[in-house]
Every structure is written in structure tokens, then in C-alpha cells.
VEXRO-663037 format. One record per residue (C-alpha): x, y, z; residue in three letters. Coordinates in steps of 0.001 Angstrom, whole numbers, plus 500000, padded with zeros to 6 digits. Layout:
REM VEXRO-663037
XYZAla/...
//
This chain:
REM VEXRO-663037
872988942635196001Unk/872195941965192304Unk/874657939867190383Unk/875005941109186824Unk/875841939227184226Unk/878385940538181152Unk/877141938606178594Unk/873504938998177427Unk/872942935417175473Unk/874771933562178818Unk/872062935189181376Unk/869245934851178612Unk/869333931537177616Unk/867537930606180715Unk/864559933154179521Unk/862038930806178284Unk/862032928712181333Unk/862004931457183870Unk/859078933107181958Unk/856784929651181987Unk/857761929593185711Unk/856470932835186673Unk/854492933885189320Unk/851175933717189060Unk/849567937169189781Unk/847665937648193452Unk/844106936928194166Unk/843601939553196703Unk/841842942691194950Unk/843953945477196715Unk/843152947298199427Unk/840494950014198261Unk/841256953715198278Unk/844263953344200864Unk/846877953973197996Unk/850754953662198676Unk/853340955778196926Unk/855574953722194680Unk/858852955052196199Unk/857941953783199498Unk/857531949816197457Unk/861117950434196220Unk/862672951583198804Unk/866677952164198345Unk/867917948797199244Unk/868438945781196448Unk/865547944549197583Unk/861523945675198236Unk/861046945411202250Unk/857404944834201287Unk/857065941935199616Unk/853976939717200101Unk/852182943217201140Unk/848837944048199134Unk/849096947490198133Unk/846982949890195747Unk/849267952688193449Unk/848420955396191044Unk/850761956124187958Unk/850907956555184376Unk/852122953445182238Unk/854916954140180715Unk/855251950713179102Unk/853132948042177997Unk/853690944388176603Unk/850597942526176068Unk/852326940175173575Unk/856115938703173499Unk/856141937094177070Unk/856617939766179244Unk/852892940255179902Unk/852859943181182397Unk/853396946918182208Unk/855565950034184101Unk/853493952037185825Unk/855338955480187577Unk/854437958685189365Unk/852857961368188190Unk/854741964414187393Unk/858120962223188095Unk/861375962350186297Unk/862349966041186939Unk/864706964781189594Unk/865672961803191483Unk/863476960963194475Unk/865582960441197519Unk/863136957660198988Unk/863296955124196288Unk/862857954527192161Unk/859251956377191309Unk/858362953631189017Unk/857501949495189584Unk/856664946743187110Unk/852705945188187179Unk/852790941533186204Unk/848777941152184741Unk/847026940053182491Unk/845439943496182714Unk/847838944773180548Unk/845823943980177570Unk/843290947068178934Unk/845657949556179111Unk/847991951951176772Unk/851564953852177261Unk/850048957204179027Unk/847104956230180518Unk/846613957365184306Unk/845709953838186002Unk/845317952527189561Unk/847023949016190186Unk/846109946856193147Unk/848046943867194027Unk/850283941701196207Unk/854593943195196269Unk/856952940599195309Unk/860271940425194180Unk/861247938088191224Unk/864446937162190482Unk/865791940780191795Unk/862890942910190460Unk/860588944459192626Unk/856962943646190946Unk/853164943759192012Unk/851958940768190365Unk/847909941580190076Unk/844479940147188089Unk/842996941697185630Unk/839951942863187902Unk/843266944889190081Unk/844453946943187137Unk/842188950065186399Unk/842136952707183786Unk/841154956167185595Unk/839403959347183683Unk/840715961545185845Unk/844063963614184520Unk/847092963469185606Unk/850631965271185581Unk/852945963431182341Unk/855682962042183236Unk/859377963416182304Unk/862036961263181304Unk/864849961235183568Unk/867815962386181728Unk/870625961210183259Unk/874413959156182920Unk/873712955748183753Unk/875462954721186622Unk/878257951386186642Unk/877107949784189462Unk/874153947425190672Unk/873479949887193951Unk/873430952728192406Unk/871285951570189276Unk/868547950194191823Unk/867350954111192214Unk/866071953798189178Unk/864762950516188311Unk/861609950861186504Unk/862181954121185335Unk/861286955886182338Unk/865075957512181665Unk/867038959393178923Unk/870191958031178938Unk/873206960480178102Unk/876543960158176655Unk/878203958089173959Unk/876561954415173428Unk/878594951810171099Unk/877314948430169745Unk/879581946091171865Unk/877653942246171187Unk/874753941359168767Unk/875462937834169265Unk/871797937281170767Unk/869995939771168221Unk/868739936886166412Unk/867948934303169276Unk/866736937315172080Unk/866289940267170544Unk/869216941769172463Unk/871925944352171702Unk/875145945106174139Unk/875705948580174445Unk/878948950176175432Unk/878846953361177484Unk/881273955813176864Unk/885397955106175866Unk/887927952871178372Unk/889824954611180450Unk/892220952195180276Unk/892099951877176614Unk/892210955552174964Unk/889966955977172725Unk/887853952168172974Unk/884643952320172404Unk/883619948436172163Unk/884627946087175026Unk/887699944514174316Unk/889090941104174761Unk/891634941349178043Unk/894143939089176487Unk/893909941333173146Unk/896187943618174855Unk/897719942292178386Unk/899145938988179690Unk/896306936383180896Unk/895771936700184459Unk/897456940006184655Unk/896279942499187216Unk/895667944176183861Unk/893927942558182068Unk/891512941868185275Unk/891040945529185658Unk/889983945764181776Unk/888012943109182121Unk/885874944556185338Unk/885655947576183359Unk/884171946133180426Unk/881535944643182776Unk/880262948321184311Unk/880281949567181110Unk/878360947131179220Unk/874194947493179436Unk/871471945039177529Unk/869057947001175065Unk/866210944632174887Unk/862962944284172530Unk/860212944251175068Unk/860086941123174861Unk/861104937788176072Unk/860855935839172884Unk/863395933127171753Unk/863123933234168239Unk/865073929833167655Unk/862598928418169530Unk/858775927464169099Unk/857693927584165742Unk/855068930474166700Unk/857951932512167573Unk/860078932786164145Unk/856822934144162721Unk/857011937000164768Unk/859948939644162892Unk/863516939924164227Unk/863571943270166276Unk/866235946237164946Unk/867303944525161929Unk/866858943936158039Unk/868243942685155379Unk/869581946631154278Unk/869692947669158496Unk/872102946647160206Unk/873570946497163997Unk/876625946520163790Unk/879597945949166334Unk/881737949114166672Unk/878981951636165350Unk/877518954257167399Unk/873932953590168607Unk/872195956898169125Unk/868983957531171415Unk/865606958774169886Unk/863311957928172457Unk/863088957397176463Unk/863587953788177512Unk/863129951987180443Unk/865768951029183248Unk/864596947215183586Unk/866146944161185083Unk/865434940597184587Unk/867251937310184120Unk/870441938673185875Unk/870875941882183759Unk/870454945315183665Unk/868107946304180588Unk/866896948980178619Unk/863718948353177576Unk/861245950347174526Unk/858301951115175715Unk/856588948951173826Unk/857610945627171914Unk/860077946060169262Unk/859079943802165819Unk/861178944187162888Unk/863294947133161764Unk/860584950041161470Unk/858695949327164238Unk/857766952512166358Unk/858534951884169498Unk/862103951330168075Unk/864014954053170952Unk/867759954340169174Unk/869304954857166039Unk/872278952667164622Unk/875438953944162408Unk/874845951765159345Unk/878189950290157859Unk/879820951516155189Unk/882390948339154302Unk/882344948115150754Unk/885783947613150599Unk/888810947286152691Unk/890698950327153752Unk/893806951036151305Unk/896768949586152548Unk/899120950959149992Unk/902326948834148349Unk/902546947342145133Unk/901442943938146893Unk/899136942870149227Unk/898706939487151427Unk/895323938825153554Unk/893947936021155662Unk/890258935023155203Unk/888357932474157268Unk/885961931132154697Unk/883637929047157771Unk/883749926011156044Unk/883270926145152914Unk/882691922756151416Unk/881700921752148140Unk/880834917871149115Unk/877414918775150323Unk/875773916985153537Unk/873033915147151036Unk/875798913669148942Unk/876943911630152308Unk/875872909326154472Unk/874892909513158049Unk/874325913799157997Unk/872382915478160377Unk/871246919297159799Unk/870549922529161167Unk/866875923152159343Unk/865510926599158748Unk/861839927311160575Unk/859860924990157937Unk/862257922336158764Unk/864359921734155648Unk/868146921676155728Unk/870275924227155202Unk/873459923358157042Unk/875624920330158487Unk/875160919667162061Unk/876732916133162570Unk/877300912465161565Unk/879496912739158343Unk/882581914521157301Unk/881196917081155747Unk/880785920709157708Unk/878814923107154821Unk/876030923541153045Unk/873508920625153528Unk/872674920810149312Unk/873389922488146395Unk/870859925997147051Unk/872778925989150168Unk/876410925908148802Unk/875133928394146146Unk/873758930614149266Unk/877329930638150639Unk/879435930469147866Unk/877850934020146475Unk/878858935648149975Unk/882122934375150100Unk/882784935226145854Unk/881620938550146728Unk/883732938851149841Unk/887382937759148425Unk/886428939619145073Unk/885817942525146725Unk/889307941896149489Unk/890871942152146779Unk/894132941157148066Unk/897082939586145872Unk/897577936856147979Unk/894830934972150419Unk/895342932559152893Unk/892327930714153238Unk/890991929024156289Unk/888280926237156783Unk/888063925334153380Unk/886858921798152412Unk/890240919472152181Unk/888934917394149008Unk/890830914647149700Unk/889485913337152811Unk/886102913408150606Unk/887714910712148063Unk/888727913780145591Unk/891777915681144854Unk/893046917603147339Unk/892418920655145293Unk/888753920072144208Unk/886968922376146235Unk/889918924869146143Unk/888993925291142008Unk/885731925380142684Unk/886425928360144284Unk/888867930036142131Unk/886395929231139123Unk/883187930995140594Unk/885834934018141858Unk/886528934371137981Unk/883119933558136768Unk/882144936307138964Unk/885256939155138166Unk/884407937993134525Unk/888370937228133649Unk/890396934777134814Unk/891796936784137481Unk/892603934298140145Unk/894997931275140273Unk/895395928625143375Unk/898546927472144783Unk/898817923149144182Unk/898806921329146687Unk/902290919855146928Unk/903358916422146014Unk/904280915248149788Unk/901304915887152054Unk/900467914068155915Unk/898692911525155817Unk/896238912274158716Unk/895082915268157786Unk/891947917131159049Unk/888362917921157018Unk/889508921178156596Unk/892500922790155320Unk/894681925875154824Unk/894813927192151399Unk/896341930198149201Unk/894793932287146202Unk/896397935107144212Unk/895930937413141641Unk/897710936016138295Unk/898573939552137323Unk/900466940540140915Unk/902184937961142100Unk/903505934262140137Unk/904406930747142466Unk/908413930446143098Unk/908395926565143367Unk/905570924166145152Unk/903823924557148123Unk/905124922669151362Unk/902979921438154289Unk/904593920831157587Unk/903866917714158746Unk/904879917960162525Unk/902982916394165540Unk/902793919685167171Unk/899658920071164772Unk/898108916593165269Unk/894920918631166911Unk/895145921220164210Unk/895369922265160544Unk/898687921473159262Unk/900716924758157946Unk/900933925401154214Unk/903731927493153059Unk/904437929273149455Unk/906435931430147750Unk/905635934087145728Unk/907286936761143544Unk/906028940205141930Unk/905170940056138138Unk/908135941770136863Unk/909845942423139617Unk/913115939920140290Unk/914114938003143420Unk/914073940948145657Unk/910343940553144945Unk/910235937573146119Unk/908194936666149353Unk/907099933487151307Unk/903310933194152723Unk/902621930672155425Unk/899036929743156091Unk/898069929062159536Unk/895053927307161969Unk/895970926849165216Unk/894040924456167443Unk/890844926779168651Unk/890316927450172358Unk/887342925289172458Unk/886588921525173818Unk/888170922028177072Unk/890167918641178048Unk/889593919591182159Unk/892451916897182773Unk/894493919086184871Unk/897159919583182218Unk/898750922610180673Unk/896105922330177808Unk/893432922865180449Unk/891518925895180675Unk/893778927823183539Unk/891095930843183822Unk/893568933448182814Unk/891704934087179778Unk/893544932835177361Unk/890996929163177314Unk/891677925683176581Unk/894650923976174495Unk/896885927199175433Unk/899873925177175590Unk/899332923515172628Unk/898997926706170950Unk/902561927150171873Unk/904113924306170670Unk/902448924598166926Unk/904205928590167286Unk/907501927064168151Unk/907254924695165168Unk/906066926703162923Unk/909271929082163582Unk/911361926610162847Unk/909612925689159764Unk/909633928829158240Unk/912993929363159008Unk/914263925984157499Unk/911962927261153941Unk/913841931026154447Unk/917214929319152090Unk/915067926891150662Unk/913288929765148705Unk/915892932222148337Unk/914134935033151001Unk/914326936284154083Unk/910862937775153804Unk/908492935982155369Unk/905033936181156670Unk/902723934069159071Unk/898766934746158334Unk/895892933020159463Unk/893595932214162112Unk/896020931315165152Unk/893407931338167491Unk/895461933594170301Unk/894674937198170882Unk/897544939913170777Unk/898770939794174200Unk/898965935108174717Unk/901700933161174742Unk/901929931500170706Unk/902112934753169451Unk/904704935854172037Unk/906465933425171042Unk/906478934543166853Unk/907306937591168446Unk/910161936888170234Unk/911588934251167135Unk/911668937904165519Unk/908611938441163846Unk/906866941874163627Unk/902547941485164512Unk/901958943200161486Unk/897735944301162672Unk/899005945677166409Unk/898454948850165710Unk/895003948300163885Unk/892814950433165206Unk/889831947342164880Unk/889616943480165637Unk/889034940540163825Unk/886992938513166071Unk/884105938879168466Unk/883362936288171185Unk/881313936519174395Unk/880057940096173942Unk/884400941509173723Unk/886922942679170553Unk/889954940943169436Unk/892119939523167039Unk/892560935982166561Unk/893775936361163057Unk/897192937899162406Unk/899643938420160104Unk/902623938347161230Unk/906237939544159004Unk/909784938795159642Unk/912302941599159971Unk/912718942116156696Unk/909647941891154951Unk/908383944537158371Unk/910314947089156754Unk/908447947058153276Unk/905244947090155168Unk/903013950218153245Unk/899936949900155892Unk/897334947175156890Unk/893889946673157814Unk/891002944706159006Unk/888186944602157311Unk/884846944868159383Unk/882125942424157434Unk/882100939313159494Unk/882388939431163213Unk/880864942931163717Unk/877672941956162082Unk/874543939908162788Unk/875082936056162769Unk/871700936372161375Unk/873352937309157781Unk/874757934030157303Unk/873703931562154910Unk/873132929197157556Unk/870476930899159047Unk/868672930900155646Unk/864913931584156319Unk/865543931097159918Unk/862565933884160674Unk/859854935283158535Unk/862047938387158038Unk/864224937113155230Unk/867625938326156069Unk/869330936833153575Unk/871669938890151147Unk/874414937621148302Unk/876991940301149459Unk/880001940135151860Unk/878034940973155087Unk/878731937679157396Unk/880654935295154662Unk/882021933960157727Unk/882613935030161124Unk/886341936677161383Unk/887208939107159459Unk/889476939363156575Unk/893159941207157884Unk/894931942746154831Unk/898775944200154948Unk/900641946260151605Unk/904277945652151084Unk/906575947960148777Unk/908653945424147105Unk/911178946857145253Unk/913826945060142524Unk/916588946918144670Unk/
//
């Protein structure tokens, strides 16, 4: 039985390798005018019962790749598709270098030796086996049908030129830029109502619950690889970033969430451990022809209105530092396809731009983003922390705040100081608060919690704020938030070890910064003269794990649960590592909240940091991938009485 794979860029990264390593097409000629029927090559089992069997077939090809690795055609039946042959799939793959003589609808006669590679049933043949015939032949009719979930089921049509019916969703576009691949969702959950991406398990049940396991194996039969008819890694050789990025542009996007529509027959392939839909030709750029589907194009120029006469967001700025890689020593760098740097990679405390066109690259997404967010208040995330640079703590901070006002053209925006008391082992990056100067004015200093529980993580900053004219029933307190990330497994055994519930590495640790950070806000709660409270940032935990189960329980409301979209993509699913989170009595004042899709649903192509990347210049200065969560934004009605 075939073993699919969930996650397209996991199964693909071997793609390269397997291609070089292919098997080199049979000697043997065929065997004349004794022609076999494709069906009976199939068969119905997982595997061909033929293989190593020279055989001649007839067919049209219904899809050719003479460039972009693949280097074979489909060849199937004439006159199939009008219904489902009960002996076996009407259509095979021909690995040859003949494909270079032939042409999508041409009536051909292939003769060659049956093998199976890597699960698909092939005839690998010369050039000398492949012939184009001038006699006619009946077309052949896609095969409209539902796609089935399972890898038995699927085999009937491998090969196949098929219609495929029902609702299809963008679920991962993670490997867009490396594979040319897109994750398609079928349908809705029937375990979620209404889901139409794969989500994250642990988004919505316990880690290792029966639950989330049967979400989890649902997202898997649901989820299908739309491929470019190709087998290009365009990170790769040089030769290969001057071939276009399939499906996308700077101005067309694929985008996680939005419905992806079907315009043209594809075929049912698979290779490298995954079932594929492949065009019938290779796909280059964003107007190629042989393009088969049609994507909902975003419409995010703004957040959703969240109502209030306040509003407090979280936004993961993906480390934006202003100390760039050249002005240190010992930097290494991710380098664009002519080699020059664009980003940091290693050696040096920096983690941003790798020079000044670089910074200016990211800066103009991320001015574009937050002036756009619009929010009163910001927690940042991942922003440079000056002072481990030899600067003030605050120098990147109003570096920030000046370009967000150079670019609103009034000195809209203010940053919360850095207190006078900070640890003295803090991390390269930092937590961080904005506002709007005519919303919301600074009720004392800032605070940072210096606690051990965060010795692996960003250290909490807290602040409180109060409405411009409004009076200490106004009056609010923000605490910005990183929690340790679910990466670098320790595999020691311990609690912090991945336990394969989902819910990753440094779990427990997770839960002792939540416990702290309770009791920190609580101790600041008389301190600054409010019960209202509210925890935002980037906590690293999905919905249903233990650290925010553990806010929860201390009393605090999960202010996005009921968000109808997620912050976060990761390994093809949908969640919400960022949060904001409200105490009792700042819940009640809560006008409506949001998250706003730019960042995780989109391309990582978009990003400054793949900067000229591929010949298809990608790059734009708006808020499309400033960083890779996206923003959450909550309103609050806070009222003098």
C-alpha cells in the first residue's frame, strides 16, 4: 500500500535526488504489433503485476513535460473517461526521452519495459519506442469525479486525465517557492463545521486527545498536492531560479484560506510519496496556459473593524533589526540567486537585513503593515533589543516609530521607554509597545519581569495605558509576550521534550513562563490602579495546550477563540500561536476582534528576504508577508463610568 505523506515540502525535499536517480529507460524496442491495453498494466492492486514485462500501448497523451525534470508523458485510452473501467486506471506514465516528439493530443504508440518507481506504475522507454501515429483516434473525456480519501481507492485512477468536483481550499503554500507546490483542501471538516483549511489539532483539542488524532487523520485524506509539472527546486541550481515561479506574481497571489477553483482537467499523479494533481503541461509563472485552476485573490487592505473606542494588537515584526549584518563581525548570509546578501544567516548577533537596501526592503513592509493595523496599542515581537548591540535599548524601537510617522506624515505614533530596571541577560530580541498619541497616553513606566521562568525566552514587558480624555476607568494594562518557540527539541527525556502529542518541544516550559506571567500581572493589577488587563503576543501554544490553559484557568478570557481565522501556519495546518488574552473585567468591554490575514496565509516568497530570489521579481513595499504571523486586533468600549 502507498504511504502518503501530509506535508508536500517534507515528501519533496528528497525530489532532486530521486529525479538524478531515476531509472534509466529500457533498451528493448517493444514487442511489435502485439499491443496490450493499459488497464490490464494497472491492474487494481497498489502495485503493476507486470513489471519488468516489455509491452507495446496505444493512447492519446494527455500530458507532456519535455523540460522541468519530469521528462516523460501520460499516455491513456482512447475514448476513456466516460466512466471508470472496472479492470484498472486507463492511463500510465512513459518515462522517455521521446517526449520531446510528441504533443498533448496526439494518438501515439509507446513500447517499453513496465516498472514501478517509487509506487508509480511507469513504462520507462527510448526515444526510438515512442511513436507518433496518423491514424485518428477517439478524444479522450475527462473523468469528472469526487476525489476519493484514500490511497486504494485513488490507485483506480492514477494517471488519469480527471475533473475534480467539489469545493477546493488553499491549505499550504509553504513549498510554492522551493517546489512549485500548492496544498489543496477538499471540501469542509466534518469535525470542524464549516473548516475549510486544515487545522492545527492542538488549535482546538487537548494534545494526544482521541480528538485531536481524529482531526488530524482527517486533515491527511483531505489534503491533495497541486503540482507544476515539474520537478524543479527553485532554491537550488542556479539554472533553476531562471526559470519563473509557477502560479504566482507580484499582484497574484495563493493564498491560504482562499478558494482555488478548477478551469482545466488535471492529472491524478503520484510521486515522491504523494498524491498529485498535475497540469498537463509545465506550469511557468503566473499566466502560463497550462495553468488548470483559478485562485480567490485577497482582499486584506485592512483589518476587519473591531469596534470600541480603543484597540490593542500583537504584531510579530520577524526580526526587525536596525544593526545590519555588514556593520558586524563574523555574519554569514542568506544571498539572493546572483549571490549577494540580503539576510542574516549566522555568526553575529544580528538576525535582519544583511545592509541598508535590505533593512529599507523590510522596513517599508512592516511601515506599511502597522500603519495600515492601525491599532492604538501594538505589542511588538522580534524587534532588535538595541542594547545587546552596544546602543540604547530603545534605538531600533525609534527607528521604527520615526519611519511609521515619516510615512502617516504626522507624528502619529509614540513608543513606550524602556524602564529604568531591566535583566541583565537579556535576549537579541525583545518585546516592545507602540501607540497612537491621540488614543491612548502611558500611566507610569514600563516594567519587565525578570523571572527565570523566561531564561530561554523573551522577558515580558508590561504598560499601562489610559484613553485621551477619558479618566481612570479608562485606564488599561498591556503585557507583551514571547514564549519560548516549540523548536530545538532538547530529546533528553524531560518534560521539555517533544512528547508527540502535538503540542512540540519546551511544552513544559511554556507552562511555567504562563504561571509567572499570572502572577506578574496580577502583582502590576494595584500597582497601576486596574483590574483590566490584557496578555498579547506570540506565546507560541495553540488554543487548546497547556500555557494557555493555564491563563485561562488564572481567569483570563482568550479574547481571538471565536475568530473565525488563525494566526499562524506551520507544516501545511491553521492555528493561532498569537493571542490576546483579557482579564474578567477588561472581557466585558470587549467590542469585537480580529486577525488579520497578510502574513502566514501568503507566499513566503513575498518577504524581503527572498529579495530577487528568482527571475520573477516578487518583491512588493506593501503589507503582504511583513512577517510570518499575523497581526490579532481586539476593540474595547472604555467608558469614564
Amino acid at each position: 500500500m502507498k504511504k502518503r505523506t501530509t506535508t508536500a515540502f517534507a515528501a519533496t525535499c528528497l525530489g532532486t535526488a530521486l529525479v538524478a536517480g531515476m531509472m534509466a529507460p529500457a533498451s528493448a524496442a517493444g514487442t511489435g504489433n502485439e499491443l496490450t491495453e493499459i488497464e490490464e498494466i494497472q491492474g487494481t492492486g497498489s502495485a503493476t503485476e507486470m513489471a519488468g514485462t516489455q509491452v507495446s500501448v496505444r493512447g492519446i497523451v494527455t500530458g507532456a513535460y519535455a523540460e522541468g525534470g519530469i521528462r516523460g508523458f501520460y499516455v491513456q485510452t482512447a475514448g476513456s473517461g466516460s466512466e471508470i473501467s472496472p479492470t484498472g486506471s486507463s492511463a500510465i506514465f512513459v518515462y522517455s526521452a521521446g517526449v520531446a516528439k510528441v504533443a498533448v493530443g496526439d494518438h501515439v504508440q509507446v513500447s517499453g519495459e513496465v516498472d514501478e518507481y517509487y509506487g508509480m506504475t511507469q513504462i520507462s522507454a527510448t526515444a526510438q519506442g515512442v511513436e507518433v501515429l496518423t491514424e485518428p483516434a477517439e478524444a479522450i473525456k475527462p473523468l469528472a469525479i469526487d476525489i476519493p480519501d484514500t490511497d486504494a481507492a485513488r490507485e483506480r485512477f492514477e494517471g488519469m486525465l480527471i475533473d475534480p468536483q467539489g469545493q477546493w481550499t488553499v491549505a499550504d503554500n509553504y513549498s510554492l517557492n522551493q517546489y512549485g507546490e500548492i496544498t489543496l483542501a477538499e471540501g469542509t471538516s466534518s469535525i470542524l463545521d464549516g473548516e475549510r483549511t486544515l487545522r492545527q489539532a492542538t488549535d482546538v483539542f487537548t494534545p494526544g486527545s482521541d480528538e485531536a488524532k481524529a482531526l488530524e487523520a482527517e486533515n491527511e485524506s483531505r489534503a491533495l498536492v497541486l503540482d507544476d509539472g515539474a520537478t524543479l527546486n527553485f532554491l537550488g541550481a542556479a539554472a533553476n531560479k531562471l526559470v519563473e515561479v509557477p502560479y504566482i506574481s507580484a499582484s497574484e497571489h495563493v493564498t491560504v484560506g482562499k478558494r482555488a477553483t478548477f478551469t482545466a482537467p488535471v492529472i491524478m499523479d503520484y510521486r515522491y510519496d504523494l498524491w498529485r494533481l498535475q497540469p498537463q503541461g509545465q506550469v511557468v509563472g503566473a499566466q502560463d496556459s497550462d495553468i488548470p485552476v483559478s485562485f480567490e485573490q485577497v482582499m486584506n487592505e485592512a483589518p476587519a473593524e473591531v469596534g470600541g473606542n480603543v484597540s490593542v494588537g500583537s504584531f510579530n515584526v520577524l526580526n526587525f533589526f536596525t544593526t545590519t549584518g555588514d556593520q558586524l563581525q563574523g555574519c554569514t548570509y542568506y544571498t539572493d540567486r546572483e549571490g549577494n546578501p540580503i539576510s542574516v544567516r549566522s555568526g553575529c548577533d544580528a538576525r535582519g537585513a544583511a545592509n541598508a537596501d535590505n533593512l529599507a526592503r523590510q522596513q517599508s513592509k512592516i511601515v506599511t503593515a502597522l500603519n495600515k493595523f492601525d491599532a492604538d496599542v501594538v505589542v511588538l515581537e522580534e524587534i532588535e533589543n538595541s542594547a545587546r548591540l552596544g546602543q540604547d535599548r530603545d534605538a531600533a524601537l525609534q527607528i521604527l516609530v520615526d519611519a511609521l510617522n515619516k510615512a502617516a506624515g504626522e507624528k502619529r505614533w509614540s513608543f513606550a521607554p524602556s524602564p529604568e530596571e531591566i535583566p541583565a541577560d537579556e535576549d537579541v530580541i525583545r518585546t516592545a509597545m507602540i501607540y497612537q498619541r491621540d488614543a491612548v497616553k502611558l500611566i507610569d513606566e514600563s516594567v519587565v519581569l525578570d523571572d527565570a521562568a523566561f531564561d530561554n525566552a523573551r522577558d515580558p514587558l508590561a504598560q499601562a495605558f489610559q484613553r485621551v480624555g477619558g479618566n481612570s476607568k479608562t485606564r488599561f494594562l498591556v503585557v507583551a509576550n514571547h514564549f519560548k518557540s516549540k523548536g530545538s527539541d532538547p530529546k533528553d527525556g524531560s518534560e521539555n521534550a517533544d512528547q508527540g502529542d502535538g503540542a512540540g518541544a519546551w511544552n513544559a516550559a511554556r507552562v511555567e513562563q504562563a504561571e509567572a506571567l499570572v502572577d506578574f500581572a496580577e502583582g502590576l493589577k494595584k500597582k497601576r490602579n486596574t483590574n483590566k488587563v490584557l496578555l498579547a503576543g506570540d506565546f507560541n501554544s495553540y488554543s487548546a495546550e497547556d500555557p494557555i490553559k493555564v491563563m485561562t484557568r488564572a481567569g483570563y478570557v482568550d479574547l481571538g477563540a471565536e475568530a473565525s481565522t488563525q494566526s499562524y501556519l506551520f507544516g501545511g495546518r491553521t492555528g493561532s500561536l498569537d493571542h490576546v488574552l483579557g482579564s474578567a473585567e477588561i472581557a466585558s468591554t470587549v467590542t469585537g476582534e480580529t486577525i488579520w490575514n497578510i502574513n502566514a496565509t501568503e507566499s513566503v516568497a513575498y518577504e524581503y528576504s527572498r529579495y530577487n530570489n528568482n527571475v520573477a521579481q516578487l518583491f512588493s513595499p506593501d503589507q503582504f508577508r511583513s512577517s510570518d504571523h499575523d497581526p490579532v486586533l481586539v476593540g474595547l468600549q472604555l467608558n469614564k463610568k
